[in-house]
C-alpha positions as CSV (number, residue, x, y, z in Angstrom):
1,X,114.3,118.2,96.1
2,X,112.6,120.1,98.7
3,X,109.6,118.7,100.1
4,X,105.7,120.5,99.1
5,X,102.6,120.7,101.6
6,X,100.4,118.3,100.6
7,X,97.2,119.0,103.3
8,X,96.6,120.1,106.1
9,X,96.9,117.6,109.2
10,X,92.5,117.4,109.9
11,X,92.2,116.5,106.2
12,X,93.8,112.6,107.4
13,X,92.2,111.2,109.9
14,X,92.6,107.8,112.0
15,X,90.8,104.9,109.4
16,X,89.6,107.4,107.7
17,X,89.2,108.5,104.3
18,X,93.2,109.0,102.6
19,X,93.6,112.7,100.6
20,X,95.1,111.7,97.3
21,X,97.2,114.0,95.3
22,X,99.1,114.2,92.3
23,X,102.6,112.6,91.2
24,X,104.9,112.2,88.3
25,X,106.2,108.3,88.8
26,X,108.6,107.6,86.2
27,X,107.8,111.0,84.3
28,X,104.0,109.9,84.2
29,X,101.3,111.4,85.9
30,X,100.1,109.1,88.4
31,X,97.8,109.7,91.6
32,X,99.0,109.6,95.3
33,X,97.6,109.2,98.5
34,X,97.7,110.0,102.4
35,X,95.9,107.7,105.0
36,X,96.5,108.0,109.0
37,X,97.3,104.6,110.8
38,X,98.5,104.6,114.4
39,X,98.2,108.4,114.5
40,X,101.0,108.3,112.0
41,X,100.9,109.6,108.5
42,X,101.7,107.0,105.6
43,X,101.8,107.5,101.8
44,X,102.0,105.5,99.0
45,X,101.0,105.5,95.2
46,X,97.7,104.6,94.3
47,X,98.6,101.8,92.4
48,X,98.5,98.2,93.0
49,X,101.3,95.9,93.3
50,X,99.5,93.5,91.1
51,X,98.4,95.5,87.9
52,X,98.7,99.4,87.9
53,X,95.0,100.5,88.8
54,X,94.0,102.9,91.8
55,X,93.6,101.1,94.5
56,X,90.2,103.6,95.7
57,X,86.8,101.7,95.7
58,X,85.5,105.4,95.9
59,X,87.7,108.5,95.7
60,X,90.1,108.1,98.9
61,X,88.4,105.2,100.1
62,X,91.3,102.6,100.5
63,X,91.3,101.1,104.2
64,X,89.3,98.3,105.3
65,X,86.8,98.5,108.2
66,X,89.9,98.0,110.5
67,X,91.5,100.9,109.5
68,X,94.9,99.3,109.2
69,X,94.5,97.4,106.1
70,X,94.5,98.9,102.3
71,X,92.5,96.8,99.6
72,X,92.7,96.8,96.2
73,X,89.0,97.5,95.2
74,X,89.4,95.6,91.8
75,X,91.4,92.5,92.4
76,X,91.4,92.3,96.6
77,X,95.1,92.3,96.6
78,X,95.3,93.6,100.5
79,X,98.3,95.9,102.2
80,X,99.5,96.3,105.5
81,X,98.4,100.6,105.9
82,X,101.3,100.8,108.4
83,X,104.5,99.9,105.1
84,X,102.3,99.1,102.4
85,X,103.5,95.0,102.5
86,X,101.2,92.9,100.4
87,X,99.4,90.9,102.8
88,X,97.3,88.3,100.3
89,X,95.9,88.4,97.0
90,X,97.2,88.8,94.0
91,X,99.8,91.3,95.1
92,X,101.7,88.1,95.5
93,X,104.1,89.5,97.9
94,X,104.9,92.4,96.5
95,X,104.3,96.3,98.6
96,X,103.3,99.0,97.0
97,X,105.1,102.0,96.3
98,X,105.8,104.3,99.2
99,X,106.1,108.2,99.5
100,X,108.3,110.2,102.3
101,X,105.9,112.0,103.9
102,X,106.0,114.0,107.4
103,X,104.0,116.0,109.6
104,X,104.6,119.1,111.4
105,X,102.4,122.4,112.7
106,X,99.3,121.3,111.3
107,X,100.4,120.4,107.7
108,X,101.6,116.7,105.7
109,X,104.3,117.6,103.7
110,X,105.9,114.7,100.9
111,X,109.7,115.0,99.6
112,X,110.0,113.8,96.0
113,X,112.4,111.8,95.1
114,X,113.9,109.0,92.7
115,X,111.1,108.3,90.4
116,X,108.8,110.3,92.2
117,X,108.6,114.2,91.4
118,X,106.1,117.0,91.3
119,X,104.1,117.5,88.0
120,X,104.0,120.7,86.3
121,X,100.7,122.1,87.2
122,X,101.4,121.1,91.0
123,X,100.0,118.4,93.1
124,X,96.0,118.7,93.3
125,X,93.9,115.6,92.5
């Protein structure tokens, strides 16, 4: 599958606030998101390891103050930003799903793939 431009590369920045888009996981509609850690771009689903809610406390609100660390705002699971490795909680060891994502010339592009694929009526959240 050939990879679509999610945002722009301002819309993410360091410990920031993540852009969340729009995924089919498993043929279900299911929300995504971008955060910036390290000046890198990482992206995973926005569902918890635990039980499948969004992980956003607000919309695009995942990281701690630290900026490094993703928290499940209904059961405090916690994640490593940088490979989305359950760090305590509830998660019980167990990451969250990640998304291929890359960034070039001002833009974050994701390639689907696997479980993971565009819906019909495209990415926006």
């Amino acid at each position: 599958m050939s990879e679509v431009q999610v945002c722009k590369s301002d819309d993410v920045l360091e410990g920031g606030v993540g852009y969340r888009f729009k995924v089919l996981y498993n043929g279900e509609e299911a929300s995504a998101f971008v955060v910036r850690v390290d000046n890198e771009v990482k992206s995973f689903l926005n569902r918890c390891s635990h039980v499948p809610v969004e992980l956003d406390w607000n919309y695009g609100e995942f990281l701690d103050d630290s900026g490094r660390i993703i928290v499940c705002a209904t059961h405090g699971a916690s994640y490593d930003a940088t490979d989305g490795n359950c760090l305590g909680g509830p998660c019980d060891g167990s990451p969250l799903v990640r998304l291929q994502v890359n960034e070039r010339e001002g833009a974050i592009y994701w390639t689907p793939s696997g479980v993971l694929s565009i819906p019909p009526e495209g990415i926006e959240d």
